[in-house]
C-alpha positions as CSV (number, residue, x, y, z in Angstrom):
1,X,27.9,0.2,-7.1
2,X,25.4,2.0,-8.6
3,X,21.8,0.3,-6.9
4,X,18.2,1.7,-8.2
5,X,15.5,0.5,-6.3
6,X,12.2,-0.1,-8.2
7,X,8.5,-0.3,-7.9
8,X,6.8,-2.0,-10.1
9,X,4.2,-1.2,-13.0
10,X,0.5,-2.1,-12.0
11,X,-1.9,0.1,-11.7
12,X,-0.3,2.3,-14.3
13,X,-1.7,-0.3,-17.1
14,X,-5.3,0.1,-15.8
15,X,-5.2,3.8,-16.8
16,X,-4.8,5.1,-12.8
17,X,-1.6,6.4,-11.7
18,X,0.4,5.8,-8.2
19,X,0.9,9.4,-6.8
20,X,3.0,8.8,-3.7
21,X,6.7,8.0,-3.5
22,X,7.0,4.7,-2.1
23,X,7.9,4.9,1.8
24,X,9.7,1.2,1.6
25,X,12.0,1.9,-1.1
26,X,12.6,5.6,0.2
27,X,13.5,4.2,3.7
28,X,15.5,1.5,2.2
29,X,17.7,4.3,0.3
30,X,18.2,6.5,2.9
31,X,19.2,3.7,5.3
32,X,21.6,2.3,1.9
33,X,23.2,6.0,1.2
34,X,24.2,6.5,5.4
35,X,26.0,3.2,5.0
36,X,27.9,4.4,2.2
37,X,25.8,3.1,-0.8
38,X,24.0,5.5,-2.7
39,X,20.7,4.6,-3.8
40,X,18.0,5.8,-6.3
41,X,13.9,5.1,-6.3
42,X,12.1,4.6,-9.6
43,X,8.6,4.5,-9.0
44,X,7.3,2.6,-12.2
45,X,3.6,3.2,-11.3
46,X,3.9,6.9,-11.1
47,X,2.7,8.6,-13.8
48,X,1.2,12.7,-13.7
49,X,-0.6,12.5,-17.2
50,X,-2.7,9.7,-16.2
51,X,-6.2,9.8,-14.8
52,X,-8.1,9.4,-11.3
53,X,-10.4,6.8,-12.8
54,X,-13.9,5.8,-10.6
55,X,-14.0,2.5,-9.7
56,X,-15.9,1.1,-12.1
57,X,-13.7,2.5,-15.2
58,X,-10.9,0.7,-13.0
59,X,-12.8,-2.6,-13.0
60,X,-13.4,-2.7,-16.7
61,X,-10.0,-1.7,-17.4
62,X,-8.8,-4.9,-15.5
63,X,-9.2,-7.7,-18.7
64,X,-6.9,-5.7,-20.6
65,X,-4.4,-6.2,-17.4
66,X,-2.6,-9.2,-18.3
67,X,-2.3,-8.7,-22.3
68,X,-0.8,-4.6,-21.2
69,X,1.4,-6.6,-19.2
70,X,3.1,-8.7,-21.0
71,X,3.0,-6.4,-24.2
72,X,6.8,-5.8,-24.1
73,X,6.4,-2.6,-26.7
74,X,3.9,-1.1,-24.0
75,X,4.7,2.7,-23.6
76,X,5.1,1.8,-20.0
77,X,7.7,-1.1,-20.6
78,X,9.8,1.9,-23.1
79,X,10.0,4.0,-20.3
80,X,11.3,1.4,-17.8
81,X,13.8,0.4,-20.3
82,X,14.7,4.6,-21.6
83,X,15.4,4.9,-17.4
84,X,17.6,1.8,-17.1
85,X,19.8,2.4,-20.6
86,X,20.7,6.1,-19.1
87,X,20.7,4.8,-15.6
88,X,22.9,1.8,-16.0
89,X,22.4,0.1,-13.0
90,X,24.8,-2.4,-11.3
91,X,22.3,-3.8,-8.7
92,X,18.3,-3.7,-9.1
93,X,16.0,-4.0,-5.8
94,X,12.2,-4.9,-7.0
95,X,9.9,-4.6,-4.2
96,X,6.8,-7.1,-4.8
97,X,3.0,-6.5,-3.5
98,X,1.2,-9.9,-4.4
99,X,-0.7,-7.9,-7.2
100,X,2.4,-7.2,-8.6
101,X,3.8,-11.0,-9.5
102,X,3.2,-10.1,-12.8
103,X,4.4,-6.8,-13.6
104,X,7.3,-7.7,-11.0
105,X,8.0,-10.9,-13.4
106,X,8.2,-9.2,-16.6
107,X,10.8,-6.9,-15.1
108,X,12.6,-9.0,-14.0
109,X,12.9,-10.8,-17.7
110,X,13.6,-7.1,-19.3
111,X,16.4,-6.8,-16.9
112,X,17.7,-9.7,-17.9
113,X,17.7,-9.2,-21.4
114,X,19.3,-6.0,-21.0
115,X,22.3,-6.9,-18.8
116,X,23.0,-10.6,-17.9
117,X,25.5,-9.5,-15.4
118,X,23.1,-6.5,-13.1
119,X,22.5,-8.0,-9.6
120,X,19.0,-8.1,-9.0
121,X,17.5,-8.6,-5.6
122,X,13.8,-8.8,-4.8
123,X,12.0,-8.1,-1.6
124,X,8.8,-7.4,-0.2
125,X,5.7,-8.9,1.0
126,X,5.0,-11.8,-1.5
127,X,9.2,-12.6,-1.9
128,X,9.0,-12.8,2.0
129,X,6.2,-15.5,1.7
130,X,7.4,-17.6,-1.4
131,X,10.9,-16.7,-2.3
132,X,11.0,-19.9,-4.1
133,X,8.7,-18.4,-6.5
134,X,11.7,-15.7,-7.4
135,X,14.6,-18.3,-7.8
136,X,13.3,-21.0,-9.5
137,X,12.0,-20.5,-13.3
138,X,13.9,-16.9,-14.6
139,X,15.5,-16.5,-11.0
140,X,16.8,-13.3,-9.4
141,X,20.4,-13.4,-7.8
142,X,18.8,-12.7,-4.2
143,X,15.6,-12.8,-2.1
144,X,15.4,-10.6,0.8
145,X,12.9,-11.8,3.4
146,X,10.9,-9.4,5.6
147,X,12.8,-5.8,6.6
148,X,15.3,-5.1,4.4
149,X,17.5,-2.4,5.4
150,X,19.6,-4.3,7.2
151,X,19.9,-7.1,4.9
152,X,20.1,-5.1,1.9
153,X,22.8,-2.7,3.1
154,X,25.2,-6.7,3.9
155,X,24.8,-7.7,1.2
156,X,25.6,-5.0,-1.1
157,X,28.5,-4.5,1.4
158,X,29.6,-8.2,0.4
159,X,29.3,-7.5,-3.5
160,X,30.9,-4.2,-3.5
161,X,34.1,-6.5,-1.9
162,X,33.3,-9.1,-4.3
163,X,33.1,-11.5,-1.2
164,X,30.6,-14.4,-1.6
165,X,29.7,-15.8,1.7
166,X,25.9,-15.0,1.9
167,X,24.9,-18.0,4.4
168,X,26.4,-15.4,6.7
169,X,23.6,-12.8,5.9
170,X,20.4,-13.3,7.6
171,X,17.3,-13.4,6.3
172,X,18.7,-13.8,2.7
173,X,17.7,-16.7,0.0
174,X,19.7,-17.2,-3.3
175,X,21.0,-20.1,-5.3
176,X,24.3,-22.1,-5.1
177,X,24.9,-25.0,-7.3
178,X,21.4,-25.3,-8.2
179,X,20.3,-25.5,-4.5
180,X,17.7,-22.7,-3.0
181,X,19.3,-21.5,0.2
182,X,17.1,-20.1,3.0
183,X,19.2,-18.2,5.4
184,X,17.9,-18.0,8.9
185,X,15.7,-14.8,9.7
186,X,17.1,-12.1,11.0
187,X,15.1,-10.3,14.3
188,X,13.0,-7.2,13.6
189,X,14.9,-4.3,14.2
190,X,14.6,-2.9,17.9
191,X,15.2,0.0,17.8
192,X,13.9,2.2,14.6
193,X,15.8,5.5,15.7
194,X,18.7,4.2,14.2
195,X,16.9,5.0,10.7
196,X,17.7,8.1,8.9
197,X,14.7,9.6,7.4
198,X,13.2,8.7,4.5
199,X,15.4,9.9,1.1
200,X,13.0,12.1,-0.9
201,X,15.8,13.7,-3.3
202,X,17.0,10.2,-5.3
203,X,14.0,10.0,-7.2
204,X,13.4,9.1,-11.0
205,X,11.5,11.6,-12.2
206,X,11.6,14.0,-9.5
207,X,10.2,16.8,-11.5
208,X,6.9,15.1,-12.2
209,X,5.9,14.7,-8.1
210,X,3.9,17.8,-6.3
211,X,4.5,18.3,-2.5
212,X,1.1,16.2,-1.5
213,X,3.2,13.0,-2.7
214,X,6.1,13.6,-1.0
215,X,3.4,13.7,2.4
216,X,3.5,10.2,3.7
217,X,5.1,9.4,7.4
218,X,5.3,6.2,9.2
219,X,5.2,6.7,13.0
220,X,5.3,2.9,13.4
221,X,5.6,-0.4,11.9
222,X,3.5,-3.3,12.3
223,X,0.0,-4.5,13.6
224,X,-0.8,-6.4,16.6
225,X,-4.4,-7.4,14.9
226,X,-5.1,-10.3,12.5
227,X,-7.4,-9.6,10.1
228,X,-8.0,-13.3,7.5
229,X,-7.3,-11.1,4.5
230,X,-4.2,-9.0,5.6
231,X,-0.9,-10.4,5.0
232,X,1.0,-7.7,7.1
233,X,1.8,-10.0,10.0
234,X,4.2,-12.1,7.8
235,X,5.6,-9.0,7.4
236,X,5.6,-7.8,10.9
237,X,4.8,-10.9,12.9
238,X,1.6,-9.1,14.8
239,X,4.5,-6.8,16.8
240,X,4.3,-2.7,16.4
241,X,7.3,-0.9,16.7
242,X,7.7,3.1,17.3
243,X,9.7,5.8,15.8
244,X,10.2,8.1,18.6
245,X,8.1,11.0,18.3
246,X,11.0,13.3,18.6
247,X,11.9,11.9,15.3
248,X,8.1,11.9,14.0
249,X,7.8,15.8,14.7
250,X,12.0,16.4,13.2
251,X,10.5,14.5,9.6
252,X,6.9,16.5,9.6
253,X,9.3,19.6,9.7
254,X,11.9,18.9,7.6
255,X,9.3,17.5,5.2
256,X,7.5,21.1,5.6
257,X,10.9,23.2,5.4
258,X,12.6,21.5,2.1
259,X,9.0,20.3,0.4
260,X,6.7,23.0,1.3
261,X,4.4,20.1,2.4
262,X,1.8,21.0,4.7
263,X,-0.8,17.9,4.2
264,X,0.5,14.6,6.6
265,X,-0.5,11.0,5.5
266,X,0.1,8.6,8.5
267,X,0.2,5.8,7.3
268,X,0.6,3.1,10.0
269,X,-1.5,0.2,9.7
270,X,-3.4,1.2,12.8
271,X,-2.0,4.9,13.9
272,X,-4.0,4.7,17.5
273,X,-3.3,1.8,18.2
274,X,-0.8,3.5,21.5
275,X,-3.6,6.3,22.0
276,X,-1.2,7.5,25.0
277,X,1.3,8.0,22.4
278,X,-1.1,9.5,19.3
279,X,-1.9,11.9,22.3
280,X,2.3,12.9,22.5
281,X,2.4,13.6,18.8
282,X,-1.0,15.7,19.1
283,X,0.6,17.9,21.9
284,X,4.3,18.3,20.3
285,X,2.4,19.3,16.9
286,X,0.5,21.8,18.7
287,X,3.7,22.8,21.4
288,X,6.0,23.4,18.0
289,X,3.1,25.4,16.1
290,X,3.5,23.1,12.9
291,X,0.2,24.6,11.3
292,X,-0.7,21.2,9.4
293,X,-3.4,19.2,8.9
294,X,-2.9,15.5,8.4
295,X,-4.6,12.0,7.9
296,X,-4.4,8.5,9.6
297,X,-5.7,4.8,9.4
298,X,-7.2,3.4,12.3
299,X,-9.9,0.9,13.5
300,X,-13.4,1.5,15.0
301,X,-12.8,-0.4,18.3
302,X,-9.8,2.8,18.9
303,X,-12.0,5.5,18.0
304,X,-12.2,7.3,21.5
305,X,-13.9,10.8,22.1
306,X,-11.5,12.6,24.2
307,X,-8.7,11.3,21.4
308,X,-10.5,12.2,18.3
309,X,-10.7,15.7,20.1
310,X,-7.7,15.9,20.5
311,X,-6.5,15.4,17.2
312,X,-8.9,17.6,15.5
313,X,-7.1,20.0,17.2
314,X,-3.8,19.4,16.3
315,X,-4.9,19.3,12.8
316,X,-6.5,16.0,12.2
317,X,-8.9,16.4,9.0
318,X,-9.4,12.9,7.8
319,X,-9.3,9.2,8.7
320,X,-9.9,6.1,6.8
321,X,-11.0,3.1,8.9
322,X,-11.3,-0.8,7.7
323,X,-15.0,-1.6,7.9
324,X,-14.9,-4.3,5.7
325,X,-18.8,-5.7,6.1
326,X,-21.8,-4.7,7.3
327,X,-22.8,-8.1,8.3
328,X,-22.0,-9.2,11.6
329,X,-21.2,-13.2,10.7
330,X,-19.0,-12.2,8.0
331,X,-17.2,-9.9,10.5
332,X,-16.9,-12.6,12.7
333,X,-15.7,-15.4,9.7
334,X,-13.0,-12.9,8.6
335,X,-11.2,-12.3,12.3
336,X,-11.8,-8.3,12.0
337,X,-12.4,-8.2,15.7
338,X,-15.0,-5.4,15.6
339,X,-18.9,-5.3,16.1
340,X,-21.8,-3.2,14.3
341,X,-22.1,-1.9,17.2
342,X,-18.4,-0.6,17.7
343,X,-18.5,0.9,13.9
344,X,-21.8,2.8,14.5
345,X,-20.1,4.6,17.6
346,X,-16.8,5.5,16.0
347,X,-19.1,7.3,13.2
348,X,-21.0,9.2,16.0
349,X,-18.0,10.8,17.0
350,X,-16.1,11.5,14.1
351,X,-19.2,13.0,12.7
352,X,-19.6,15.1,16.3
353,X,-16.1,16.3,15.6
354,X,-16.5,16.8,11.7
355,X,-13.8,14.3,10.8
356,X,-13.6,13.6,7.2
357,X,-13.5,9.6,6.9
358,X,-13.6,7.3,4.5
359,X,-15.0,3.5,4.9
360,X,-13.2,0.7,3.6
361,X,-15.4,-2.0,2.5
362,X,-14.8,-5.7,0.8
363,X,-16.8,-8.2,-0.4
364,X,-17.0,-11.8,-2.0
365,X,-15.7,-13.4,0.8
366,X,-15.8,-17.4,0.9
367,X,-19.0,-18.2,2.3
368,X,-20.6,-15.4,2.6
369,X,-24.1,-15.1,0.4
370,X,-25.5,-12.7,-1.8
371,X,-27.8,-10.9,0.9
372,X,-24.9,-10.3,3.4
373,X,-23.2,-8.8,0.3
374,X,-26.1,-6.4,0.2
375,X,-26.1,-5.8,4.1
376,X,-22.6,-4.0,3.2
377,X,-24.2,-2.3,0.5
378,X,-27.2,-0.9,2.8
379,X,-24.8,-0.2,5.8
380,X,-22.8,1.9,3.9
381,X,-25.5,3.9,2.7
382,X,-26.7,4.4,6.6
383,X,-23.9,5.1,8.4
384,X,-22.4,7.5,5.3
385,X,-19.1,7.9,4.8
386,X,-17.1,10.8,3.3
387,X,-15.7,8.6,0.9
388,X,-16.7,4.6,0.3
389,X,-13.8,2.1,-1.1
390,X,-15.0,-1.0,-2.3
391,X,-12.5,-4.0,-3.1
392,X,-13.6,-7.5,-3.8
393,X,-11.9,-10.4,-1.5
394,X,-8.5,-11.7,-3.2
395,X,-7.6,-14.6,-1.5
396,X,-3.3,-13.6,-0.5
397,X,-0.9,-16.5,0.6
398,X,-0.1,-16.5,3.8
399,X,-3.4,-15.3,5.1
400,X,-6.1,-17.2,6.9
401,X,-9.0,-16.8,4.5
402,X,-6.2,-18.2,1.4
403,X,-6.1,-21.1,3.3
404,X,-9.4,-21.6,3.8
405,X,-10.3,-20.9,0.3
406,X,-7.5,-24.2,-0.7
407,X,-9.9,-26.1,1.8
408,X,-13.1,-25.6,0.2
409,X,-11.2,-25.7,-3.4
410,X,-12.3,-22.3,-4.1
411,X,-8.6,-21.8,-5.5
412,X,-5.4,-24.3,-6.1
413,X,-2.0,-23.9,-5.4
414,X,-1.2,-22.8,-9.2
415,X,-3.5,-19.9,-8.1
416,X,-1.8,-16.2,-9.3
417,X,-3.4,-13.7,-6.8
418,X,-1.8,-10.9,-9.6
419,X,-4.7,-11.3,-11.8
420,X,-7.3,-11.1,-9.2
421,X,-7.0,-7.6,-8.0
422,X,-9.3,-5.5,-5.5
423,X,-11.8,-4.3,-8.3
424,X,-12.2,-7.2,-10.8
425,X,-14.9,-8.8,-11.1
426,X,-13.3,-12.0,-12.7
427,X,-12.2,-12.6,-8.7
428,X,-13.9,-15.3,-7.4
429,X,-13.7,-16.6,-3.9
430,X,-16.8,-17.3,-2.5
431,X,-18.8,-20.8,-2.9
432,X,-22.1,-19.6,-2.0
433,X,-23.0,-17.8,-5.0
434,X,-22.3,-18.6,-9.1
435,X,-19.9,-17.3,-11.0
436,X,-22.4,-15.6,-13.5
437,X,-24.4,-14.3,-10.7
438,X,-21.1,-13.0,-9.0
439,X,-20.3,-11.2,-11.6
440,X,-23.7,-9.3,-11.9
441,X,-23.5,-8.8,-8.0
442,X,-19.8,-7.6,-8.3
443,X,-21.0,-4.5,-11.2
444,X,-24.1,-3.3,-9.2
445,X,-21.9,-2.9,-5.9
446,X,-19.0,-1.2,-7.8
447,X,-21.7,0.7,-9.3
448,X,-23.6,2.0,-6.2
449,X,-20.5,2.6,-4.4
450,X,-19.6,4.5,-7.5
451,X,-22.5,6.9,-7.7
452,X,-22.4,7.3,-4.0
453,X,-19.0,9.2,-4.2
454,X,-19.7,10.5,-7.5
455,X,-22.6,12.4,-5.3
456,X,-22.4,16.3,-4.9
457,X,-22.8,15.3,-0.3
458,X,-19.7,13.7,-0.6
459,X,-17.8,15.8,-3.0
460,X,-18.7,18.8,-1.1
461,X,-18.2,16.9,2.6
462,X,-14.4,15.7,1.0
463,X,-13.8,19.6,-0.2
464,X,-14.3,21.0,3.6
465,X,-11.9,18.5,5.0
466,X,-9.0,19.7,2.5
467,X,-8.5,23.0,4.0
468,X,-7.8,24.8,1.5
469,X,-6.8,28.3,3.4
470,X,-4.0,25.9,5.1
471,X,-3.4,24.1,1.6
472,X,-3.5,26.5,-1.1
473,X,-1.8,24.4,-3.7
474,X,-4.0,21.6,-2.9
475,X,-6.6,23.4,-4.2
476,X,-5.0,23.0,-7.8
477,X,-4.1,19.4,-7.5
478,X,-7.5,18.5,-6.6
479,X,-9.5,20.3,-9.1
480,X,-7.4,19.2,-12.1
481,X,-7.6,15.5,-10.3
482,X,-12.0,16.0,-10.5
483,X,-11.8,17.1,-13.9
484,X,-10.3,14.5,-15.4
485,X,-11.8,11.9,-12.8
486,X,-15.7,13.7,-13.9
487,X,-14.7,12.8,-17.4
488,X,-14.8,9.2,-16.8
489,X,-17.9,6.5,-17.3
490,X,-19.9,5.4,-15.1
């Protein structure tokens, strides 16, 4: 069979690009092509000539969304269907982020239109939570519910045989005589050795990728925290699993040896969450001389001096942590599980070591007011961060705050969180505040976050963390990245 694996459109319509190679749909190929079933990635959101739009430009660019969207003559929509006329699939996999309902939809209806008899199979976070959603109106042959390798690779075995008893594959939903069947889930894998690295070669497109986006490494999977926003744990149920770090240093190398990549992305939900094990990888970089520098995400309560040492030293140049609010009730109403206190101590000491780090922040939460909106606002201007990302709350199924924003009727049921992203300020979740006077709060934060990273402090502070002597070729990337992100509004 011939089996492309695709990401989705989003961003892409907004004007921004996605630069990275998606890890899921990588790891699901290379697990696919060791089983015998050669696979191909199309990352539909990937596109060079776009911009690096501010935040702002990206907010106003979001009420064109939907109309870009379903505009079937879109540029974007030609190039999915140029890729799938030469590619000529016989099974599609869509992977589906809750943002991307939409997008993920209207592929969906192209593929069909196109060839009546492809396979198409979606999976992913929001097909894990609702695959009803997927198999009743325009319905997809298959849903696969949380990790898919293993799913994936029985049931294409089953097609390629033209055998057609699926209740035997777990964790798989489909239709039979008009009736949705939910197979039992399958058990998280044990034992994530037994996947072969990620496939970086089967790429649509390969051409138009530089070595920084070929960067990212998972060391683990899963999250043991609940944040009310996050939807990873009906993904992961709450449990972290490891890749040994035998295997974490044989990727970083043979990532360095074929790509020529030299800048790391870990992007576990919460890298230090193990710190005895972070402290492994530090040493077996530093034992096997890799000469890299590389990034993480991590919270403030696992910020620990003698570990944030350590990494700098092993090459550690930036970390993005999940602050979320400055306000300690909302912290509290939103289950983050970390203090002012906590977040102010965790900047101490990655400023002591120089660690470039970037803030997450959120706002519009339900219940919370307009002057806790501004405590994030004047928070982040204290404890300054390399880089400040601002989202506004979108209320995700499957997440405590969704549910409690279908209690206070802040949402319904019909509610599509696909046109609410992270930077519009058409989202609307919290009852303490109007909508008009929502929307005027929602522009002056984007704003001020804006001009804070637009200012020459952090530009210069994200410059040093690059190292550029290590990175040479980063140097190019970035610059032609600030010139065309300079030339947008504010």
């Amino acid at each position: 069979m011939k089996i492309l694996l695709i990401d989705p459109p989003g961003d892409r319509f907004l004007g921004y690009t996605s630069e990275c190679l998606p890890l899921g749909l990588s790891c699901l190929a290379s697990y696919l092509k060791e089983k015998g079933h050669p696979a191909f990635v199309y990352n539909a959101d990937h596109a060079p000539e776009s911009a690096h739009i501010n935040i702002v430009e990206y907010s106003k660019n979001q009420g064109k969304y939907q109309s870009a969207v379903n505009n079937e003559q879109h540029p974007i929509w030609q190039e999915v269907r140029e890729v799938l006329d030469n590619f000529r699939p016989d099974l599609v996999g869509i992977s589906v982020m809750s943002v991307k309902i939409l997008p993920a939809k209207k592929l969906i209806s192209l593929l069909r239109k196109i060839d009546k008899n492809m396979v198409i199979v979606c999976g992913g976070q929001h097909p894990t939570i609702d695959p009803e959603l997927f198999l009743r109106d325009d319905p997809v042959d298959f849903v696969v519910r949380g990790e898919g390798e293993l799913t994936l690779a029985e049931l294409i075995e089953k097609l390629s045989h033209r055998e057609a008893d699926y209740e035997n594959i777990k964790s798989l939903s489909f239709l039979r005589a008009l009736k949705i069947i939910h197979v039992p889930p399958r058990q998280l894998m044990p034992d994530l050795a037994i996947l072969p690295l990620p496939e970086k070669d089967n790429v649509i497109f390969r051409e138009t990728y530089n070595m920084d986006d070929f960067s990212i490494v998972m060391t683990s999977r899963g999250c043991p925290y609940a944040c009310g926003f996050c939807g990873s744990g009906n993904m992961w149920h709450r449990t972290v699993r490891y890749f040994p770090v035998e295997k974490v240093i044989a990727e970083i190398e043979f990532l360095k040896k074929k790509y020529q990549v030299t800048n790391i992305k870990f992007m576990d939900d919460s890298f230090s969450v193990n710190s005895q094990r972070v402290e492994k990888i530090c040493l077996e970089i530093l034992k096997a001389k890799l000469n890299i520098t590389w990034s993480c995400l991590t919270r403030v309560n696992l910020v620990d001096d003698g570990l944030i040492r350590l990494m700098k030293k092993a090459g550690c140049t930036k970390i993005d942590i999940g602050i979320e609010s400055g306000n300690p009730r909302v912290l509290q109403l939103i289950d983050k599980e970390i203090t002012i206190q906590q977040i102010e101590r965790a900047v101490k000491v990655m400023d002591k070591y120089k660690i470039f780090w970037a803030g997450f922040f959120m706002f519009g939460f339900p219940t919370e007011t307009e002057e806790e909106i501004m405590d994030t606002l004047y928070f982040m201007k204290k404890i300054k961060p390399g880089w400040a990302n601002l989202s506004i709350f979108t209320p995700y199924p499957g997440t405590k705050l969704y549910d409690l924003c279908l209690r206070y009727g802040i949402i319904n049921f019909n509610y599509d969180p696909s046109l609410y992203m992270h930077q519009r300020i058409e989202s609307f979740a919290t009852d303490k505040i109007s909508k008009e006077r929502f929307s005027l709060v929602s522009k002056k934060m984007l704003h001020e976050f804006n001009s804070y990273n637009k200012s020459l402090f952090t530009l210069l502070k994200r410059a040093r963390s690059r190292n550029y002597h290590r990175n040479p070729r980063l140097l190019s990337d970035d610059f032609k990245k600030l010139i065309k992100w300079s030339k947008t509004k504010n």
